[in-house]
C-alpha positions as CSV (number, residue, x, y, z in Angstrom):
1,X,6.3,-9.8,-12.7
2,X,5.8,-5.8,-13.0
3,X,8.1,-4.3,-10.5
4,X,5.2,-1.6,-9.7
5,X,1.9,-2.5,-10.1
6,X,-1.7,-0.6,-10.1
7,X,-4.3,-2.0,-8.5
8,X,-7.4,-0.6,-10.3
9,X,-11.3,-1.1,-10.7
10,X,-12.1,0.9,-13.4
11,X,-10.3,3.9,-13.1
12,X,-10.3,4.1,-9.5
13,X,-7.0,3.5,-7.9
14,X,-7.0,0.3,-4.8
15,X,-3.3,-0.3,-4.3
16,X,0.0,0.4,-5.3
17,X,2.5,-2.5,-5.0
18,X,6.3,-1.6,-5.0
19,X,8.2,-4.7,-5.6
20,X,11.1,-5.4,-3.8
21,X,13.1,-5.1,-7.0
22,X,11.9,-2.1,-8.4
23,X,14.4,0.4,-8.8
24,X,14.9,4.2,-10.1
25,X,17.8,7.0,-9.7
26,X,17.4,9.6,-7.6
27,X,13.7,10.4,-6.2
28,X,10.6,8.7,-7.7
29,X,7.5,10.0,-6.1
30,X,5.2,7.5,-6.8
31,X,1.6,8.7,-5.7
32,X,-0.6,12.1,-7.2
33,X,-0.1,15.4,-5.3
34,X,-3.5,15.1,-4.1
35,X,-3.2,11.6,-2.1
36,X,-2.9,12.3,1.5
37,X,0.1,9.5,2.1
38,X,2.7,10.3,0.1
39,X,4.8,7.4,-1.2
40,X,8.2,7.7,-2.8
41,X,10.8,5.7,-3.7
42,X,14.5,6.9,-3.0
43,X,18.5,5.7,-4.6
44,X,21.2,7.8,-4.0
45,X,24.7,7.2,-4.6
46,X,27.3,7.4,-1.7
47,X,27.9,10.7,-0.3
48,X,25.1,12.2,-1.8
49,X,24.2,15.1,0.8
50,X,20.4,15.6,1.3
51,X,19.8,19.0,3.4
52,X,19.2,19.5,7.0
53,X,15.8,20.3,7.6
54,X,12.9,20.8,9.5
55,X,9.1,20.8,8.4
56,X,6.7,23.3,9.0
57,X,3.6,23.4,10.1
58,X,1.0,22.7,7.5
59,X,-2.8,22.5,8.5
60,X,-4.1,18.9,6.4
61,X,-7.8,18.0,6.4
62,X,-7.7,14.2,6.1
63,X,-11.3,12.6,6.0
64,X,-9.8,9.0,3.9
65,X,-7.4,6.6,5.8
66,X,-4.7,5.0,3.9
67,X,-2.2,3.0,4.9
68,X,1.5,1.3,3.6
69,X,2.5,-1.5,4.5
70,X,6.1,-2.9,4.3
71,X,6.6,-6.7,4.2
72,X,10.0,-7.6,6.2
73,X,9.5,-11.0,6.7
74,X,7.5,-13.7,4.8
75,X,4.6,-14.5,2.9
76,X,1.0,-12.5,2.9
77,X,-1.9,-12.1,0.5
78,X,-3.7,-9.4,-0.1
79,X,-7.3,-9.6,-1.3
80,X,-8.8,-6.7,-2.9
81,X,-12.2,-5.2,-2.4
82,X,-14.5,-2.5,-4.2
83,X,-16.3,0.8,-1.6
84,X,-19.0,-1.9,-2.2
85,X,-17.0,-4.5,-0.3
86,X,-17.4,-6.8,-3.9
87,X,-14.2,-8.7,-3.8
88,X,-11.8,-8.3,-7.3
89,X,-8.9,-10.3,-6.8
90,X,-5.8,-11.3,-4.3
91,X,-2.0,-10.4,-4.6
92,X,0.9,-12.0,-2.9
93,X,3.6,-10.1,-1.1
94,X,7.0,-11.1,0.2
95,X,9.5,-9.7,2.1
96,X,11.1,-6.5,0.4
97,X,7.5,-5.4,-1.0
98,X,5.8,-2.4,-0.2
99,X,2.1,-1.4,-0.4
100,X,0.2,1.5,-0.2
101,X,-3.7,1.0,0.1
102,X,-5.1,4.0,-1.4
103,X,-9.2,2.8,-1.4
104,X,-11.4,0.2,-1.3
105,X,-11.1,-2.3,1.0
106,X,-8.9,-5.3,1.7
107,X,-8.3,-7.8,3.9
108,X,-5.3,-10.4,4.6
109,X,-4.2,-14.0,4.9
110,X,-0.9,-14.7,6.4
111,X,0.6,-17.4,4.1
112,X,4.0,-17.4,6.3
113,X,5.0,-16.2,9.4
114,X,5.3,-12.4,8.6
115,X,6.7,-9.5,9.7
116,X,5.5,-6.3,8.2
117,X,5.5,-2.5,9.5
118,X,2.2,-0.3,9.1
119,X,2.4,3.6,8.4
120,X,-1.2,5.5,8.5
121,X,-2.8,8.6,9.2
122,X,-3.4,8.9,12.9
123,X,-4.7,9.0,15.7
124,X,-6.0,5.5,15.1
125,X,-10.0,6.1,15.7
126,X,-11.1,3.0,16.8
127,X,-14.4,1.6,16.0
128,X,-14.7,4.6,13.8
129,X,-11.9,4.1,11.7
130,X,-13.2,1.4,9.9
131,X,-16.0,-0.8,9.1
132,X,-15.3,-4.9,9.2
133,X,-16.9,-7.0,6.9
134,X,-17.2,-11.0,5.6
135,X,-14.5,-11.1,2.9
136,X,-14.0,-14.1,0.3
137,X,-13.1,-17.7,0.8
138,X,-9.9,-19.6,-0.2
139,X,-11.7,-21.2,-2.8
140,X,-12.8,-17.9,-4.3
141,X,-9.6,-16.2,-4.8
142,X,-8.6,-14.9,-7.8
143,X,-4.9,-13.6,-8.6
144,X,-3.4,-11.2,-11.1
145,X,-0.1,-10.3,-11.2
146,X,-0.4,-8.4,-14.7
147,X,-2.8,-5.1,-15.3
C-alpha cells in the first residue's frame, strides 16, 4: 500500500490520501502553492524549537470548498466522483489516515464505528455550499489502492 496516494481522473487532482504510516523529516508540504487548504506533513526531533509567531492578515478569495478529513477511529470508505457526479472508484480509510478532498465529489459509507475530525473553509454556507446527489451502490464499488 502507497503511503501517499493521488487520487486522479485524468490529470485533475480528487484526493490526496496520507497514510497513517507515511513518514518524512522535517516539513513536507504536500499540496501546490495554489490550493487554497494547505496540507503538510510535520517530524521533528525532540527539542526542535519552531518560532513564536503570529499570522498576518492576508486577504484570500476562496470560491472552491475543500475539505481534510482525519480518521481517529475506525473504518470508512470513500467513494470518488467526477464535477460530472460519474462515480470512479472507492478507497478505505482507517484510523491514522488523513485525506484532503481537493475536487470532484465524494461521498461516504461508514464501515465501522468512526471517529474522524473535519477541517474546511468556512463559514459553512448551507444549502449553498454544496449540491447532494444519488451516489453508487455497494455492488458497484470499485477499489484501487495503486495509481
Amino acid at each position: 500500500m502507497n503511503h501517499l496516494r493521488l487520487v486522479k481522473k485524468k490529470d485533475k487532482l480528487l484526493a490526496i490520501i496520507v497514510r497513517n504510516n507515511y513518514k518524512c523529516d522535517g516539513v513536507d508540504f504536500i499540496t501546490p502553492d495554489e490550493y487554497s487548504q494547505q496540507l503538510a506533513y510535520m517530524h521533528h526531533p525532540e527539542g526542535k524549537i519552531i518560532d513564536a509567531h503570529v499570522h498576518n492578515i492576508v486577504h484570500r478569495n476562496v470560491v472552491y470548498t475543500q475539505e481534510i478529513l482525519f480518521i481517529k477511529k475506525g473504518k470508512l470508505r470513500v467513494d470518488f466522483y467526477d464535477d460530472y457526479k460519474d462515480y470512479l472508484e472507492s478507497c478505505i480509510l482507517e484510523a491514522g489516515d488523513v485525506i484532503l478532498l481537493t475536487s470532484g465529489g465524494h461521498g461516504f459509507k461508514v464501515l465501522e464505528e468512526t471517529e474522524m475530525v473535519e477541517v474546511k473553509q468556512g463559514p459553512y454556507a448551507g444549502g449553498q455550499d454544496k449540491s447532494r446527489f444519488e451516489g453508487v451502490t455497494d455492488a458497484e464499488i470499485v477499489y484501487r489502492e495503486n495509481r
